[in-house]
C-alpha angles and dihedrals in degrees: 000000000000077000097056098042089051102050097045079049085047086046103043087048090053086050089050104047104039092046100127093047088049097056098044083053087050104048084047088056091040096054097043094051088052086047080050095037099056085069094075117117125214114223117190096182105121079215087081101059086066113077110255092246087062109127084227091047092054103042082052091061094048105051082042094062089044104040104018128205104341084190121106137191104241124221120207121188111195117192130141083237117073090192088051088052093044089052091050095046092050090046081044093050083046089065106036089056086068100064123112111262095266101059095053134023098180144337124235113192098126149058102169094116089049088057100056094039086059103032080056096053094040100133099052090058105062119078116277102245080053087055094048087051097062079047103059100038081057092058091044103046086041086050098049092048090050094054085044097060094046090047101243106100108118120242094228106119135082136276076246112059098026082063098049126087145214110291143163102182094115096060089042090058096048082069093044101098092056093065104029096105084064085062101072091041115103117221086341091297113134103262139175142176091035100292105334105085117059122167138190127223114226112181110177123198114303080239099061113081137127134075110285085051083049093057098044089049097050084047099053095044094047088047085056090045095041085048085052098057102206091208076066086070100029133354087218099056132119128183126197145169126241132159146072101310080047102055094037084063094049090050097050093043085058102044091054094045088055093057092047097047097037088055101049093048091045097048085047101053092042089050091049092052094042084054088053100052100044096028085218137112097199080060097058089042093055105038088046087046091052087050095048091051087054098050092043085059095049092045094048091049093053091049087053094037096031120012094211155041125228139213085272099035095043092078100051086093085077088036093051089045100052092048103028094061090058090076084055097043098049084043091054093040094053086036091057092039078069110040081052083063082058089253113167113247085250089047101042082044096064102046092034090058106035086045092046101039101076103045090044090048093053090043085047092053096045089060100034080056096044084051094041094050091072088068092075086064124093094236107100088202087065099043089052086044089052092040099054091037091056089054094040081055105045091035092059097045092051086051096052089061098039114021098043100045093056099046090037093052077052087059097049086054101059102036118008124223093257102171093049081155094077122136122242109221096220090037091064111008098054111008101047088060099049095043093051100052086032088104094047089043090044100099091039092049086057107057090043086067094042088051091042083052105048085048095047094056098047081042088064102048094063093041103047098071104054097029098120124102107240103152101085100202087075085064095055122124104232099220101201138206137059101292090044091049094049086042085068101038087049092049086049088058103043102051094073089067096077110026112214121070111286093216113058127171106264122216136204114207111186089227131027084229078075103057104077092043096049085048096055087031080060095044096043089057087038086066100047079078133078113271093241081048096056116115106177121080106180129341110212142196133167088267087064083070084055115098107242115225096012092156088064104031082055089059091044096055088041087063102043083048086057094053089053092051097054100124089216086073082088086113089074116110123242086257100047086042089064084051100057080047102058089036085047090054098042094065096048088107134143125209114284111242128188089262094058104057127101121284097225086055085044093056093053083068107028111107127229086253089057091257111140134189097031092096130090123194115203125198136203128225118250085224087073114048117209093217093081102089088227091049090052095040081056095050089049085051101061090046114031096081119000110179104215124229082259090064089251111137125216125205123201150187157200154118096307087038084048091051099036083056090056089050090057102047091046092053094045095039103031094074087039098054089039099058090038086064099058105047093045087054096048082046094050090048094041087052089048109045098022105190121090104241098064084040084066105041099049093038095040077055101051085045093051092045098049088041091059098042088059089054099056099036082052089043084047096042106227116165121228107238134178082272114039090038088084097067098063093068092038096054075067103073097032093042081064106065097072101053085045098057099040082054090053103048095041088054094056103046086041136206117000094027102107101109091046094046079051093051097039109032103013083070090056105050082043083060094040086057098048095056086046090050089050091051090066091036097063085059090067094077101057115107094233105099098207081060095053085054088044094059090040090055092044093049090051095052085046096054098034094051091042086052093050097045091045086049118032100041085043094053101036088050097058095047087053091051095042084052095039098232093122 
């Protein structure tokens, strides 16, 4: 013990003497990681939140390098004159055709060479009992009019039947459906609305993604767009952007401006506790100071480590803030404890660290463990988010003795601490009250945890089960403000236009002998299930586009061909006889090929390397909404591994594949890093304190905390999903702390402390809790939903932990000292 005491005295001296030094090293440091530090990119793809060895991150990237974005910039052209849109997207196209190649790969604006191709080749393209029986209503209607005209025909059928003529509108009609979205387009120009909505089409390179390609090429087209003056072509006209390269640019602009706004309010409320309690503004400067020197640090470290920050790890700036503060604070509450008894900055030093070191190292390792313990999951995200929060954890800490004693004995030096009797606020105004009525509420108390208890755990029970997030809109980022709300509304408008799902799953085959059996392969696994639990709407190569039976479909048309050439058809009249004409022509046809079909087809399924024919395109059905996270688990499904009939087995991706994946790995890994935690936290407090009686206390506390906290997030009903799962296994390591520090305290002022531990430290630790608590409220404000649920749950865990720590070691310790066992 005389060891310890002497070398803390040997290191607080160090700290003390070489102070100035110290703080010239430190602001060095400090200025070199935030030059580091501002290096660090920002990536939103959900992609990077898998690990890269993932069988659905590699087959992304693979079908990436083949196939490139599939996302486009829309451009919608609203008028109340469809002529006056078509003008200024022609003028538009114009333009845009004179950008250099990597801004823009092709233009779709048009399907008017589609139409006529098919429209042309009509006939091949129904189904061939539909095409027999045009065949055979021709024979008999040409029959029936031959036996009339020689005066033998029976007159054995209806009224009926003997008035109506040859049709073919039925089986027309039956087709119908497949080529309705054509009929509201004007000229072959994508229209809407019935006139009033037109868009344009802009696909850039494959090559060409991210978000600073995503902003030049926003700003060029809308340049184009702002020279062309649309109330030029029409005063009523409005022109807007949509699409993939739009929304990517919304979403980032609100991710950054979360961060930026969830820091600064959280760096302003903690500032402004941490001014209540200490009544003092040199307070609020050093222990921010000491913070910001940690997270520099961390920061610094994940640019090195990591390069970048994802949608989970860009908001552990508020979190790191919020926690790492509480070393510092517990450090400054015992160190002006001190400087009140008229104790000098050296001497307060060196009680205030060797008192406080133990009980916020524990508390430093508990968290740095509860965070470490993500880094066992297969979610990369995760594993980032356990990695930087460890640091943040463990840098802060080591700041706050080192950092903060040299710059505060500075201070001191300056200007003393000459009012070292001021009140702490906590310390008189809430904690007085409950430690002086804690012996009369004891046995109330009591029961209250007993009842929360008994709650919490039938609570569970129910919860537990369907716990998991599987509705999808509750995820969304909520991109604010006027453009991103008319962005949405725009997208909602302009998806009519062209029926099926614009964003299919896309799928790479290694031979275009492949394509047809992988479809039929997807469809055949799409009907085992229910029909309201189908997924898949049509699965399409650029075989699809290939007539089916044309051998037979082209027999079939010789020989209706043959039936209107029969020269006894001269009792015809000069009209019907148009007719015959325009049926005759119209099945003058020759079998479709690859090389006959449409560019614009050709292109859907044409590589970045020129190949064409090796890509499928699956889409899902609108009945079953991929935003429903089971919906989506049974899409990725279909299409995440398909075995061929040759026994060669194909592998996919995408964005569903990418977020069932996530699903997964949160429900394997969520219980095992949650247990993990836990043990590794009870380990971390059993190897610390090593005797049995602290090991209850601090660990019956953290039980009793995260107990109650799963009672209230399942009474509450918020659903675990791949974010705000992580805050379960952190609160933890965090839930911990005040449990650790009251116990410590408690172990050095002895038997009979306890109102004055309350009064001194319990305000601290009240404190501790509330900048934690800021730090996920602050969360609450961001406009991603699944970071709103991830503050609620953090805040829970905070309170109900503080609660636990503030009631059950109270109360047990005053039943072991009334009955002298401690």
């Amino acid at each position: 013990m005389c060891d310890k005491l002497a070398m803390f005295s040997a290191y607080t001296h160090f700290l003390y003497r070489a102070r100035w030094p110290l703080a010239v090293f430190f602001t060095v440091i400090f200025g070199l990681c935030i030059w580091k530090s501002s290096h660090l990119k920002l990536r939103s793809d959900f992609k990077e939140l898998l690990p890269e060895n993932f069988q659905s991150v590699k087959d992304l990237e693979r079908i990436g390098a083949r196939v490139g974005s599939t996302g486009s910039l829309i451009v919608a052209i609203e008028s109340d004159s469809s002529q006056d849109s078509i003008r200024f997207a022609k003028d538009l196209i114009s333009k845009l055709n004179e950008y250099p190649p990597e801004y823009i790969q092709s233009i779709e604006y048009n399907v008017s060479e589609s139409k006529k191709f098919f429209e042309d080749n009509k006939y091949l393209y129904i189904d061939l009992p539909d095409l027999q029986e045009i065949h055979d209503r021709l024979a008999r209607r040409i029959q029936r009019e031959k036996l009339k005209t020689t005066g033998l025909l029976l007159e054995l059928e209806t009224p009926e039947e003997r008035d109506a003529a040859f049709t073919t509108k039925d089986i027309e009609e039956k087709y119908k459906s497949k080529t309705a979205k054509y009929d509201d387009y004007i000229d072959g120009y994508f229209f809407g609305e019935k006139g009033r909505l037109m868009v344009v089409i802009i696909r850039p390179p494959g090559s060409a993604t991210g978000v600073e390609f995503s902003k030049k090429l926003v700003i060029k087209v809308n340049e184009t767009i702002t020279q062309l003056n649309p109330k030029n072509y029409n005063s009523s006209m409005i022109v807007g952007f949509t699409g993939k390269f739009r929304r990517v640019l919304f979403e980032y602009q609100t991710l950054i401006d979360d961060i930026v706004s969830t820091a600064l309010l959280c760096i302003t409320l903690v500032s402004l506790a941490v001014l209540l309690y200490f009544h003092r503004f040199r307070m609020v400067f050093l222990m921010g100071w000491s913070v910001f020197n940690g997270i520099a640090w961390t920061f610094a470290a994940t640019t090195w480590k990591i390069g970048y920050l994802t949608t989970q790890t860009a908001f552990l700036g508020s979190i790191i803030i919020g926690n790492g503060i509480n070393y510092s604070l517990i450090l400054m509450a015992r160190y002006l404890e001190e400087r009140k008894q008229h104790k000098t900055p050296l001497e307060a030093l060196q009680i205030s660290i060797p008192s406080t070191l133990a009980g916020t190292l524990t508390s430093s390792l508990t968290t740095c463990v509860a965070f470490g313990t993500l880094i066992i999951t297969n979610i990369r995200g995760f594993t980032q988010f356990g990695f930087i929060g460890a640091l943040g954890m463990f840098s802060c800490w080591v700041a706050s003795y080192t950092v903060l004693p040299a710059f505060l004995a500075i201070s001191e030096e300056i200007v003393p601490l000459i009012r070292p009797t001021t009140k702490a606020w906590f310390h008189f105004h809430l904690l007085k009250k409950y430690t002086s009525h804690l012996s009369s509420w004891a046995k109330n108390l009591n029961r209250a945890t007993i009842a929360l208890s008994l709650v919490s755990v039938v609570t569970l029970l129910f919860f537990i089960p369907n716990s998991l997030e599987y509705d999808f809109t509750k995820l969304r980022v909520k991109s604010k403000g006027r453009e991103a709300s008319e962005e949405a509304k725009l997208n909602d408008r302009v998806r009519p236009i062209f029926g099926a799902s614009m964003t299919p799953a896309v799928l790479v085959t290694d031979r275009t002998d492949q394509v047809i059996p992988l479809c039929d392969v997807i469809l055949q696994k799409n009907t085992q299930d229910p029909v309201e639990k189908q997924v898949v709407d049509s699965c399409k190569s650029i075989y699809s586009h290939i007539p089916a039976d044309q051998d037979e479909k082209m027999r079939v048309l010789k020989k209706i061909r043959k039936l209107l050439d029969d020269s006894s058809l001269d009792f015809l009249n000069e009209e019907q006889k148009k007719e015959v004409e325009k049926f005759r022509t119209e099945t003058i046809v020759k079998p479709v090929a690859l090389k006959d079909l449409p560019e614009n087809v050709l292109k859907n399924y044409r590589e970045k390397n020129g190949d064409l024919g090796k890509l499928v395109y699956v889409y899902p059905t609108d009945k079953a909404p991929l935003w429903n996270g089971k919906n989506l688990m049974r899409f990725a499904n279909m299409i995440r591994e398909n075995k061929l009939p040759t026994g060669e087995v194909l592998t996919a991706s995408g964005d569903s594949v990418i977020f069932s994946d996530i699903l997964i790995a949160v429900m394997k890994d969520g219980p095992k890093a949650t247990l993990i935690a836990f043990l590794a936290v009870c380990l971390v407090v059993a190897l610390i304190f090593r005797e049995w009686r602290g090991f209850v206390f601090i660990t019956g506390t953290l039980v009793l905390g995260v107990l109650w906290m799963g009672g209230a997030i399942g009474l509450l009903n918020i659903k675990i999903n791949f974010f705000n799962f992580i805050a379960i296994p952190t609160t933890f390591g965090i839930g911990v702390d005040y449990g650790v520090n009251i116990y410590q305290r408690y172990k050095l002022e002895g038997k009979g402390s306890l109102p004055k531990v309350l009064n001194t430290t319990g305000g601290a630790v009240t404190l501790c809790s509330i900048t934690t608590i800021i730090g996920y409220f602050t969360l609450i404000i961001a406009k991603s939903q699944a970071l709103v649920s991830f503050g609620w749950i953090g805040i829970i865990g905070e309170v109900t932990c503080l609660a636990a720590a503030m009631v059950f070691v109270p109360t047990l310790v005053m039943r072991l000292e009334q009955k002298n066992r401690i």
